[in-house]
N, CA, C and O of each residue as an XYZ file, in Angstrom:
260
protein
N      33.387    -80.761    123.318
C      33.975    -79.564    123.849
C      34.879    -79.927    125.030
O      34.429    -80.800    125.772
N      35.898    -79.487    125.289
C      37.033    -79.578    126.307
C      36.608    -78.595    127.531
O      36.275    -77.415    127.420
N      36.690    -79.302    128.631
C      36.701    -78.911    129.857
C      38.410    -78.520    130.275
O      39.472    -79.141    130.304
N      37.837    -76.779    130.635
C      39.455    -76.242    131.086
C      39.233    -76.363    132.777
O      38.243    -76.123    133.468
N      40.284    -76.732    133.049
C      40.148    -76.555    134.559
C      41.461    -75.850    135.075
O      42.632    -76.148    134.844
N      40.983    -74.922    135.770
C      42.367    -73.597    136.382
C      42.539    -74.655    138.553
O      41.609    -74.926    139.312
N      43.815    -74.866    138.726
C      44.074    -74.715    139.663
C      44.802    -73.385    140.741
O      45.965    -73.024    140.557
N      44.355    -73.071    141.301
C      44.332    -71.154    141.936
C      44.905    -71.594    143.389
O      44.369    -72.411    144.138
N      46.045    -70.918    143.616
C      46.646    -70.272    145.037
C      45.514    -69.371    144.772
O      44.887    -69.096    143.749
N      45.420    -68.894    146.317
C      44.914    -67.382    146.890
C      46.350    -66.414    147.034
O      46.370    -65.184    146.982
N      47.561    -67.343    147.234
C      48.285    -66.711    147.578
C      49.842    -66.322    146.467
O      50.952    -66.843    146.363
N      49.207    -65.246    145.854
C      49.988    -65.330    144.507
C      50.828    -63.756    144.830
O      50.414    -62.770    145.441
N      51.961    -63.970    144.245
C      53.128    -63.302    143.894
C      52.230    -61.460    143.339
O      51.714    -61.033    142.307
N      52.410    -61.085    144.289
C      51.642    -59.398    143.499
C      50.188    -59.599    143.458
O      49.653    -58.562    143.850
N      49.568    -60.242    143.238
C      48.125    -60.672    142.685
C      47.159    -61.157    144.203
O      47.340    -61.602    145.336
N      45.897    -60.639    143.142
C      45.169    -61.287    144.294
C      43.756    -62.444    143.977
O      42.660    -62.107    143.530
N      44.203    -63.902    144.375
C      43.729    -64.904    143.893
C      42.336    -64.730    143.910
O      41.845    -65.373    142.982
N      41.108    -63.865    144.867
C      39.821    -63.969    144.999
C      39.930    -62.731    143.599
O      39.060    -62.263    144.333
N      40.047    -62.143    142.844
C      39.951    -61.376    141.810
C      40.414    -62.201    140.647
O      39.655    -62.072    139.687
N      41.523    -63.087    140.412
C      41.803    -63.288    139.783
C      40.813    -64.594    138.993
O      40.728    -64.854    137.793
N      40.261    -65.141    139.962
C      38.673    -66.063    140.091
C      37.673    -65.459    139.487
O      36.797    -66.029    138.837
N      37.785    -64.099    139.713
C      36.934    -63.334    139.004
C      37.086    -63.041    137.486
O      36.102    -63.293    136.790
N      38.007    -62.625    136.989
C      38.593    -62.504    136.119
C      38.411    -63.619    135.208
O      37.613    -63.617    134.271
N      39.350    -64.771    135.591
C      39.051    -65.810    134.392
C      37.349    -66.890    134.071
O      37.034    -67.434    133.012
N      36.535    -66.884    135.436
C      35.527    -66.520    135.019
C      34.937    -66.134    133.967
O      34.613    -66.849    133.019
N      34.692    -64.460    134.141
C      34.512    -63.217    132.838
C      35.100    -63.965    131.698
O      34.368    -63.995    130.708
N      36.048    -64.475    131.609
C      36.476    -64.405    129.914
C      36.474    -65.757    129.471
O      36.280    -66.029    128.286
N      36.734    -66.871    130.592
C      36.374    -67.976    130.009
C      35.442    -69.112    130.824
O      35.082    -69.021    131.997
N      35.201    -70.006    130.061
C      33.714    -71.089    130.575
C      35.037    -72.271    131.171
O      35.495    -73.112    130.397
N      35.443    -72.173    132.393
C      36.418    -72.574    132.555
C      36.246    -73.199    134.693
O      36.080    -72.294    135.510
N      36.301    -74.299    135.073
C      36.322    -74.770    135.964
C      37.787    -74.433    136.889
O      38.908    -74.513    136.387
N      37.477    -73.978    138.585
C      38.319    -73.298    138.986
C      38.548    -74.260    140.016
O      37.439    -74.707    140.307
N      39.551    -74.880    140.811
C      39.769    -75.703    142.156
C      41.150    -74.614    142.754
O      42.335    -74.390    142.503
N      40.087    -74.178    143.664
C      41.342    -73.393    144.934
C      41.872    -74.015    145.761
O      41.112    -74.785    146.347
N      43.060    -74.022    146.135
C      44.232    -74.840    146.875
C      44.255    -73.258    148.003
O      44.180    -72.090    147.621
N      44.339    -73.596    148.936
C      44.161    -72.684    150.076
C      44.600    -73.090    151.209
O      44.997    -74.255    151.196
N      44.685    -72.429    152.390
C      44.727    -72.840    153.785
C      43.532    -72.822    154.488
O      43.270    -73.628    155.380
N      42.621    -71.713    154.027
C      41.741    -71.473    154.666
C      40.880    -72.522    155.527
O      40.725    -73.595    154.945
N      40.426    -72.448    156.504
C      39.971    -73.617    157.338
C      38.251    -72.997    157.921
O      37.349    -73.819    158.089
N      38.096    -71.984    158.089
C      36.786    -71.283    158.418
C      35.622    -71.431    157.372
O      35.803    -71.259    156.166
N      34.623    -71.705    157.832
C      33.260    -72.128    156.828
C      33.044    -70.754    156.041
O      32.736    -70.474    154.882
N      33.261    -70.226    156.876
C      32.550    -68.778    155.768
C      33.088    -68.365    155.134
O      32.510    -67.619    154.343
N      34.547    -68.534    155.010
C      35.590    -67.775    153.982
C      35.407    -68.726    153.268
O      35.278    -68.392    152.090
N      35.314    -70.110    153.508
C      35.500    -71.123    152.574
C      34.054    -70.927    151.246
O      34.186    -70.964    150.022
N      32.603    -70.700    152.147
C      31.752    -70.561    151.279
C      32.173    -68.774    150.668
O      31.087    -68.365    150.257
N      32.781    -68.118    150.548
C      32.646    -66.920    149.672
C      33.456    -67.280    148.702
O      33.210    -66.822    147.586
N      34.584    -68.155    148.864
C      35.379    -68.720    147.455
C      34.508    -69.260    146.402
O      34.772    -69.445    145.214
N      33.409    -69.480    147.060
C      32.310    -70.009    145.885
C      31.323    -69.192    145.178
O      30.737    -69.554    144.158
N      31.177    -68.128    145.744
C      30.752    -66.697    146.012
C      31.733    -66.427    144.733
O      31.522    -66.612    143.534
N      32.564    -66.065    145.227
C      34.110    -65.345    143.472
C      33.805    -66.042    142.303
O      33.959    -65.444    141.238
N      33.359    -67.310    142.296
C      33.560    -68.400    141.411
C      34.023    -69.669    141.483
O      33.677    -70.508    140.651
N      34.736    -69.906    142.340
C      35.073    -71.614    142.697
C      34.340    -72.591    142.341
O      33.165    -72.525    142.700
N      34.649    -73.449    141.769
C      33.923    -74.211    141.916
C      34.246    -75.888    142.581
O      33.650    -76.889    142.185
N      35.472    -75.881    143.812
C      36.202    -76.114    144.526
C      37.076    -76.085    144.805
O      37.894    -75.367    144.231
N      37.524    -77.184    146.294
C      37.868    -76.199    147.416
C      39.078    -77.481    147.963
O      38.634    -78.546    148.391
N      40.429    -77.267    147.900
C      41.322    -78.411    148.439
C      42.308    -77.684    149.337
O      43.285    -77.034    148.966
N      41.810    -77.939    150.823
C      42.643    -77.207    151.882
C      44.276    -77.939    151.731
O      44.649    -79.088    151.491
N      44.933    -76.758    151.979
C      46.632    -77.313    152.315
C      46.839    -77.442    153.480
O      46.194    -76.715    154.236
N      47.576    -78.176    153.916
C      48.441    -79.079    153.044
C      47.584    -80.568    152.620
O      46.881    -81.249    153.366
N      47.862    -80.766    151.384
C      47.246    -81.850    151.005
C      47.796    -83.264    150.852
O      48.995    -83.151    151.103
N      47.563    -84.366    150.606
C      48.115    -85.649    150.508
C      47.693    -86.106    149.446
O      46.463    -86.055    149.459
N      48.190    -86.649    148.263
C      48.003    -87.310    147.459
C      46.341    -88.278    147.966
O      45.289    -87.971    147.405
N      46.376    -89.398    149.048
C      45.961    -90.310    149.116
C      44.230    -89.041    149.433
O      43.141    -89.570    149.208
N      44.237    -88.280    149.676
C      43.049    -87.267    149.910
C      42.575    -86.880    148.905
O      41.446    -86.400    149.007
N      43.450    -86.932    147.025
C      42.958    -86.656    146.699
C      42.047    -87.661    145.320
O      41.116    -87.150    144.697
């Protein structure tokens, strides 16, 4: 079986990325990595809370990842 993996802004055009976590969730068995700014522990743990199932603060560096 194939592992899907979704990479997610929070910060999307009209949309809102903590719903949209939600969403593909619901419909598919599908691994989520949020690209974010967020820097605070607690916002960071509710992204996991939506569904995340990680977490790569921006700005990022290749060699970080």
């Amino acid at each position: 079986m194939k592992k899907l993996i979704e990479v997610c802004s929070l910060v999307l055009a009209g949309k809102n990325g903590k719903g949209i976590i939600g969403k593909l969730k619901e419909k598919h068995h599908i691994s989520i990595i949020v690209i974010s700014t967020i820097d605070e522990m607690d916002k960071k743990l509710d992204l996991f809370e939506f569904g995340a199932d990680d977490h790569i603060m921006k700005p990022f560096y290749n060699e970080g990842l």
